[in-house]
C-alpha positions, 0 to 999 in steps of 0.5 A, a space after each residue: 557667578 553672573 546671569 550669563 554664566 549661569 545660562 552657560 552653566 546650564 546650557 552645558 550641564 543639558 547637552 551633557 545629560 542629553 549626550 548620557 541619555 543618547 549614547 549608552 554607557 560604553 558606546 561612545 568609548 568602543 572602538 567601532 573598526 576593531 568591533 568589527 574585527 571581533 565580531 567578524 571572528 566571533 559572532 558574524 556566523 549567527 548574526 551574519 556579515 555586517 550584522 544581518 542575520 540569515 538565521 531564524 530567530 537569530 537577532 538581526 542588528 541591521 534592524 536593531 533588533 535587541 539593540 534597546 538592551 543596556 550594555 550590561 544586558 548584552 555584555 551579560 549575553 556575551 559572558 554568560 551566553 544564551 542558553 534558553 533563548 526568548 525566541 524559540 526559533 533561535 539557536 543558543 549562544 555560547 559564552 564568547 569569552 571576550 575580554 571587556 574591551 573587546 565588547 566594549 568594541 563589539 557594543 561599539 560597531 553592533 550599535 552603530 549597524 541600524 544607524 
């Protein structure tokens, strides 16, 4: 392998850690238009249209809030819902009972609401 295709080689391997490190495991493969479907039946009652939540203690994902949370953290929520939430504001949440791609697509389109 020459210098040249070394410095591609590295080039690539750099946007490819970049891009791991900027999207969240899931986000990218989440199809955002059905998300919206399914947050739209099941979750815009809490967390409101479009993910601006009305409800005391609710999170509000227009402002990001949870957001930092890693796929697995906020697929966990949706399984196993919140029974005791951190906010003593906020009503709990049920188990959702979706299926995986259908929170893979909820993850897709909640993530891009603070966009």
């Amino acid at each position: 392998m020459d210098f040249k295709s070394i410095k591609i080689f590295v080039f690539v391997l750099t946007v490819a850690f970049v891009t791991v490190l900027t999207f969240p495991i899931g986000y990218a493969a989440g199809d955002k238009a059905a998300g919206k479907t399914v947050y739209d039946t099941n979750c815009g009652a809490c967390h409101g249209v479009d993910g601006n939540a009305m409800i005391p203690g609710v999170p509000n994902f227009m402002k990001g809030e949870t957001l930092d949370k890693s796929d697995a953290d906020l697929t966990k929520s949706l399984k196993e819902g919140i029974m005791k939430p951190q906010n003593p504001a906020a009503p709990p949440m049920p188990p959702v009972g979706l299926s995986d791609g259908d929170i893979g697509n909820v993850l897709a389109y909640i993530r891009s609401l603070n966009k």
